[in-house]
VMD Tcl script that draws the C-alpha trace (Angstrom):
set ca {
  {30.68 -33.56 30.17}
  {31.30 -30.92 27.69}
  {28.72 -28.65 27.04}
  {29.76 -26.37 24.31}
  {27.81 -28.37 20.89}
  {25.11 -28.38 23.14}
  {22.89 -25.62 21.23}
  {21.34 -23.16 23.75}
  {17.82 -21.31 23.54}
  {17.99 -17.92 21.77}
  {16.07 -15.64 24.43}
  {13.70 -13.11 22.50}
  {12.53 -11.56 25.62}
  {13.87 -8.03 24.97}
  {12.14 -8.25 21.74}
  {8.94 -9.60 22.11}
  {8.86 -6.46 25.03}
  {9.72 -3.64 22.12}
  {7.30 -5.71 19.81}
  {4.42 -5.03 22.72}
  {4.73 -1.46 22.79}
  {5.98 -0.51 19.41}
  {3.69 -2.60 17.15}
  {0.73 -1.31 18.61}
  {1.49 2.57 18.97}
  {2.45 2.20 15.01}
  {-0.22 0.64 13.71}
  {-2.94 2.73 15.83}
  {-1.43 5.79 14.28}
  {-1.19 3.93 10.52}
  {-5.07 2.52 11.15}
  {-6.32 6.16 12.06}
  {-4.67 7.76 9.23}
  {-5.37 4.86 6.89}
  {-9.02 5.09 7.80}
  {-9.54 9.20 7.75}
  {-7.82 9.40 4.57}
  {-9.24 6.46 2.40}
  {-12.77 7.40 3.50}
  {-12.21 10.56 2.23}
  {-11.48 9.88 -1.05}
  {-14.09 7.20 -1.45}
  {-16.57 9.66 -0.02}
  {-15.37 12.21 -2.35}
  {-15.63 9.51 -4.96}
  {-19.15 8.64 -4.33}
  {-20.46 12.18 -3.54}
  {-19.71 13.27 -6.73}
  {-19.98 10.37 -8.76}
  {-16.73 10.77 -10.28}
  {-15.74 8.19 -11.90}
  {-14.85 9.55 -15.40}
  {-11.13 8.00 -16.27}
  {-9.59 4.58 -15.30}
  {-7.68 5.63 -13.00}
  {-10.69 7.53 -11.17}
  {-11.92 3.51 -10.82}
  {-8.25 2.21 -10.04}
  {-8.05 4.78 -7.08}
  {-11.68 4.08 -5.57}
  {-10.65 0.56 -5.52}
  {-7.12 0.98 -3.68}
  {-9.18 3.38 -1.13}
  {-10.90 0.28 -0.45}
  {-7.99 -2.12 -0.59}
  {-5.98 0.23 1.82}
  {-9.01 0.81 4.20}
  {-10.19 -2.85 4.60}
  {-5.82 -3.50 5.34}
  {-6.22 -0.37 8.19}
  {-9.01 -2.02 9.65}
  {-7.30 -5.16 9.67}
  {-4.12 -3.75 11.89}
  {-5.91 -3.41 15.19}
  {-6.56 -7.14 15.28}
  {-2.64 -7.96 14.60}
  {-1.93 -5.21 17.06}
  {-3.54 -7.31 19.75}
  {-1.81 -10.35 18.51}
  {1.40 -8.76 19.33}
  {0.85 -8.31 22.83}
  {-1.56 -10.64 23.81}
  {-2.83 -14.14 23.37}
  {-4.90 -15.09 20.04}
  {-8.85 -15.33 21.94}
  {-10.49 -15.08 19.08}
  {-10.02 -18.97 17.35}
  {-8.94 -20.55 14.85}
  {-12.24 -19.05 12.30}
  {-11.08 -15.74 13.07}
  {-7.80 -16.05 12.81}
  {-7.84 -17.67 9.32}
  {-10.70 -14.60 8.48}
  {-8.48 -12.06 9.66}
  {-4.98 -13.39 7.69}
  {-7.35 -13.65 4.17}
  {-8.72 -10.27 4.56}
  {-5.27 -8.89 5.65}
  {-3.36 -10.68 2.42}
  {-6.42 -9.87 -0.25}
  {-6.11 -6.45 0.38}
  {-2.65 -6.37 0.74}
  {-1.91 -7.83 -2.58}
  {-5.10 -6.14 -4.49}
  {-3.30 -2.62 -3.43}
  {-0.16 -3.75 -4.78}
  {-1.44 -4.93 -7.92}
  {-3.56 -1.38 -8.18}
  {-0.36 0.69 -7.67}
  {0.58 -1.36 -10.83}
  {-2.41 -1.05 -13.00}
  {-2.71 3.08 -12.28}
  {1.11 3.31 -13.76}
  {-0.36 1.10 -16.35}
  {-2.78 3.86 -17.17}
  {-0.90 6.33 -17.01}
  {1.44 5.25 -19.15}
  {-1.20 5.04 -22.36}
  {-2.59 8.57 -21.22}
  {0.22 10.29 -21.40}
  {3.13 7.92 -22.91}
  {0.58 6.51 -26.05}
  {-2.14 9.20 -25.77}
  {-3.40 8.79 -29.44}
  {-4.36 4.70 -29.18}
  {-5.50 6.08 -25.70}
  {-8.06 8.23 -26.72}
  {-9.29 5.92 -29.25}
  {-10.01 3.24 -26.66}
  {-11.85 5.99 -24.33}
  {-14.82 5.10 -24.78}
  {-14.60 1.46 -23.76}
  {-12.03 2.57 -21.03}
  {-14.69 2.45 -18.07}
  {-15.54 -1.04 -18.90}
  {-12.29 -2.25 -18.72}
  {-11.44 -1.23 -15.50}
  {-14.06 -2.00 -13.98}
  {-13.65 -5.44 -15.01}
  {-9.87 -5.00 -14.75}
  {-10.40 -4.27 -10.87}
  {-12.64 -7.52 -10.60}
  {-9.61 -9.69 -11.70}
  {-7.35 -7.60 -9.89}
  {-9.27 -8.79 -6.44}
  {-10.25 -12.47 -7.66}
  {-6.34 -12.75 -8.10}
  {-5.49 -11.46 -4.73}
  {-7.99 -13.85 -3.26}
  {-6.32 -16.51 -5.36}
  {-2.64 -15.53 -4.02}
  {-3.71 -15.58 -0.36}
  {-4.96 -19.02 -0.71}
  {-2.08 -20.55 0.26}
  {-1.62 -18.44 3.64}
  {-5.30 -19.03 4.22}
  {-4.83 -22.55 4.02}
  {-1.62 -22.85 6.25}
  {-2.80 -20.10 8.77}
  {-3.52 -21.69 12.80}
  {-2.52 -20.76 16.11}
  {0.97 -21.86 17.35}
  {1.73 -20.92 20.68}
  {-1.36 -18.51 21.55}
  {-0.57 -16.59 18.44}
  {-2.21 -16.36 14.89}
  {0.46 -17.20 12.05}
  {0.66 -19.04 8.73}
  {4.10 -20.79 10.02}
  {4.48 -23.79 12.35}
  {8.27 -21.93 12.86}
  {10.54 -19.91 12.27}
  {12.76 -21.88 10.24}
  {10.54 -24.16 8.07}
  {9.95 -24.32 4.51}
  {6.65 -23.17 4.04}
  {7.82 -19.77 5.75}
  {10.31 -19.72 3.11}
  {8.13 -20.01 -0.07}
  {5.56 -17.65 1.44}
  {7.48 -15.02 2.22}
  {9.68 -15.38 -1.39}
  {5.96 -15.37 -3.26}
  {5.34 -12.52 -1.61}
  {8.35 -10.59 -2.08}
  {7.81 -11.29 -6.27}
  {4.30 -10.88 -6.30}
  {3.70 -7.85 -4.03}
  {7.06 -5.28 -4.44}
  {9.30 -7.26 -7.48}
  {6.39 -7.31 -9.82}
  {4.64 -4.04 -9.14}
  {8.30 -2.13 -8.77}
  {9.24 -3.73 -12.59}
  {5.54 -2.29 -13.81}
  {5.97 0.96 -11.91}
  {10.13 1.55 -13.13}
  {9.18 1.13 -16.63}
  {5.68 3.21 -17.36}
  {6.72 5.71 -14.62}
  {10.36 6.59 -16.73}
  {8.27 6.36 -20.38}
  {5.99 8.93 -18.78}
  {8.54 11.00 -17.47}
  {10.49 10.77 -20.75}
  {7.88 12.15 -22.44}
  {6.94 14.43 -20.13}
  {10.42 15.79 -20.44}
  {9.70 16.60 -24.18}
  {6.77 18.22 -23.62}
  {6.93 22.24 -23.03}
  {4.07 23.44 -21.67}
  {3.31 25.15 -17.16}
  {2.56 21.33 -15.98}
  {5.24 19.60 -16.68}
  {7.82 20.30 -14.04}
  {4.14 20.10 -11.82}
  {3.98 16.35 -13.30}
  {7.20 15.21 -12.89}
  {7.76 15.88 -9.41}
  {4.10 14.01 -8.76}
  {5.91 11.47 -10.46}
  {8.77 11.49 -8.23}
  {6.82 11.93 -5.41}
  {5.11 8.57 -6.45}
  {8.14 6.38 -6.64}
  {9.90 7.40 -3.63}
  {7.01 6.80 -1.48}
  {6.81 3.19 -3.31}
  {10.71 2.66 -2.39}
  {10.93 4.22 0.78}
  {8.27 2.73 2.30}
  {8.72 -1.13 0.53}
  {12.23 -1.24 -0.14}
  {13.72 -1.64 3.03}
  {11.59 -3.89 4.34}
  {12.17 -6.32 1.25}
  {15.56 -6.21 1.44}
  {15.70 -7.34 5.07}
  {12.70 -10.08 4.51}
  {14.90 -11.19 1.63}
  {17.89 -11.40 3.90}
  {15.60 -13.18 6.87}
  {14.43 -15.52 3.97}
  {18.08 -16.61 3.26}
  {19.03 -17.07 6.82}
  {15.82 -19.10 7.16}
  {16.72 -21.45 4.06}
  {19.98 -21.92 5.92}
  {18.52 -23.28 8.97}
  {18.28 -19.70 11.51}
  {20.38 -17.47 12.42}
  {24.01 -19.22 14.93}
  {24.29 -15.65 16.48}
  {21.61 -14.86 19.00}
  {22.22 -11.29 19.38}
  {22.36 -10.91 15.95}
  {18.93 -12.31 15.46}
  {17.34 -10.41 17.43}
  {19.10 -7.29 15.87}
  {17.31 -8.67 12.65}
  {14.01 -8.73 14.26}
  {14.12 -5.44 15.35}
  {15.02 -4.27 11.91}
  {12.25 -6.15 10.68}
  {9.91 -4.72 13.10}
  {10.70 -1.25 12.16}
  {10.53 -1.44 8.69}
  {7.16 -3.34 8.52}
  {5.47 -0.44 10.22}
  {7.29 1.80 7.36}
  {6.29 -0.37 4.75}
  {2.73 -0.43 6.39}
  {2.64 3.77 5.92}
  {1.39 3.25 2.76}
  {-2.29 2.88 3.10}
  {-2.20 6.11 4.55}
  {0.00 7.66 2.58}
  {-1.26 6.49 -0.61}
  {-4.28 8.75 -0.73}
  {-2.31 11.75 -0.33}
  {-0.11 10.46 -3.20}
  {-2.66 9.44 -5.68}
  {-5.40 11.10 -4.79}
  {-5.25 14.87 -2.89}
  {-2.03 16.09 -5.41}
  {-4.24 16.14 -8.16}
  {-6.01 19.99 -8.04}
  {-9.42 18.84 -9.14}
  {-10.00 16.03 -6.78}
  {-8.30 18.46 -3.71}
  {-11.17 20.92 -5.33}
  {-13.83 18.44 -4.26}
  {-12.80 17.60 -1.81}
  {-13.00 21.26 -0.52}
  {-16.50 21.24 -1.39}
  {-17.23 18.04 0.00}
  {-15.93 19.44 3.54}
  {-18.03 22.59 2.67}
  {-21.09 20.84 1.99}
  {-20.58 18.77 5.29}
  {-20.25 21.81 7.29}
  {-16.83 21.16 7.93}
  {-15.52 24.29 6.41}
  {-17.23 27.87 5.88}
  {-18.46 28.97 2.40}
  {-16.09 32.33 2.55}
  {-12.98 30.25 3.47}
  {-14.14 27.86 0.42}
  {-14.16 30.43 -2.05}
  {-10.94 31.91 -0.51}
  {-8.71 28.90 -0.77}
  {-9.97 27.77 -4.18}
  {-10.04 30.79 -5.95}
  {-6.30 31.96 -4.63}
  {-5.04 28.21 -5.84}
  {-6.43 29.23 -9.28}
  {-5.29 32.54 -9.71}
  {-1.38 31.06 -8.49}
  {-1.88 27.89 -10.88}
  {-3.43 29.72 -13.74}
  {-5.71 28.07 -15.96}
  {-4.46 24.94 -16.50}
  {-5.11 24.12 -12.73}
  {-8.52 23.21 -13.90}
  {-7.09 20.09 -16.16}
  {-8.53 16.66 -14.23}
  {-6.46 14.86 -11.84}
  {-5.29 12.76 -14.28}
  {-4.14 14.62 -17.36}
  {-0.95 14.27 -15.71}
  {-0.56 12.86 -12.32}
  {0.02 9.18 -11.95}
}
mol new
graphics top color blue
foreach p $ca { graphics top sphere $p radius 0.5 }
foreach p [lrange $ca 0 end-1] q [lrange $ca 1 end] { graphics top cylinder $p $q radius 0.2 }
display resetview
């Protein structure tokens, strides 16, 4: 009998062993940053009230998107090395909380280039609408989460346990997988990167005509922005783009080259997860007035000494000048 059309089992084992040790050392780093960093600037936030601009209420809200998707991690950490104990109610909890607040960030990153884009691009129908600006995004935000909650539907929905483990897909090769992951790829990188490209090169266009000591300061914030966006989402895309084309085609022939993809896609899913830590360092501590309070905030806390206070703020404003007073969001994104 000839066995050679015979298709044989594509062993994962070396895999699934990297999986159990790399998945949860990353994402116990990426939850502790995540979670020391996003309570920091809602605590900031709260402490002194400061919600003044839109983007002051765009930011508290991805501090909460990006915390509740840190707090999430441990639970998928666990799935990676060990059975799913928890049932079927928590597993269908834990993929709706994961997926809200994973989209709802997204769609934030999009909405603060939104805003910065009439600040600074269309500054004069800006100001005019000031007054009602609050309003609107706090409203704005609500619709932003209802719409996330609306997205993940369809992963709630579909989530179970297959083989011991928590996951949306009966396979790795069946259609649903497919559509899920493609929605997600538009939805959550295509849409917000299209938003982002456009108000973030109007800003820095007209940044560029602008002469005045902050705007080299506000350009680089700018870049700063975008390549954390790209280096932390793009590669991870491109491959889940790639893995949703082999999919559509019916899996991978090569064995060894499968697993090379899963490794790939391993690695750059922890990058792409460096975001909710890395976002409130982006957003939030570049701009001088919010690093300010949050200076004081330590101060107050009794985490840092009144002379080292005054020391470290008053040398940043003698070095900025007086301009380093503007809020953090005359210019920065």
């Amino acid at each position: 009998m000839d066995y050679n059309d015979i298709p044989q089992l594509c062993v994962k084992e070396s895999n699934r062993k990297f999986r159990s040790w790399f998945v949860p050392t990353f994402y116990s780093i990426i939850c502790f940053l995540g979670l020391v960093g996003n309570l920091l600037v809602i605590l900031t936030f709260l402490y002194f009230k400061r919600l003044k601009t839109m983007t002051d209420v765009y930011l508290l809200n991805l501090s909460i998107a990006d915390l509740v998707f840190a707090l999430s991690l441990p639970f998928w950490a666990a799935n990676s090395i060990a059975k799913w104990e928890l049932g079927i109610g928590v597993c269908k909890l834990m993929n709706t909380v994961y997926k809200v607040s994973f989209y709802s960030s997204m769609f934030l990153l999009s909405f603060i280039s939104v805003d910065r884009y009439f600040a600074i691009s269309k500054a004069v129908s800006a100001h005019r609408h000031r007054s009602s600006a609050i309003f609107f995004s706090k409203v704005s935000s609500v619709v932003i989460w209802v719409m996330a909650l609306i997205f993940s539907i369809p992963e709630m929905t579909f989530t179970n346990v297959n083989n011991n483990t928590c996951t949306p897909y009966s396979s790795n090769y069946d259609r649903l997988r497919v559509s899920l992951q493609a929605s997600q790829i538009i939805l959550a990188f295509l849409l917000p990167l299209l938003v982002m490209s456009f108000c973030y090169s109007s800003i820095a266009h007209t940044l560029c005509q602008a002469r005045n000591f902050e705007r080299n300061k506000a350009i680089k914030v700018i870049m700063a922005v975008v390549t954390v966006f790209l280096v932390c989402q793009l590669p991870y895309n491109l491959l889940l783009s790639w893995n949703i084309v082999e999919t559509a085609r019916g899996g991978a022939k090569d064995c060894d080259y499968d697993n090379r993809l899963l490794y790939a896609i391993d690695v750059t899913q922890c990058v792409a997860f460096l975001r909710c830590c890395l976002n409130p360092f982006v957003y939030a501590f570049v701009g001088v007035k919010f690093r300010h309070d949050l200076l004081k905030l330590l101060k107050d806390f009794g985490c840092m000494s009144r002379e080292r206070f005054y020391r470290y703020t008053c040398d940043r404003r003698r070095s900025s000048g007086a301009t380093d007073t503007e809020t953090t969001t005359t210019f920065s994104p």
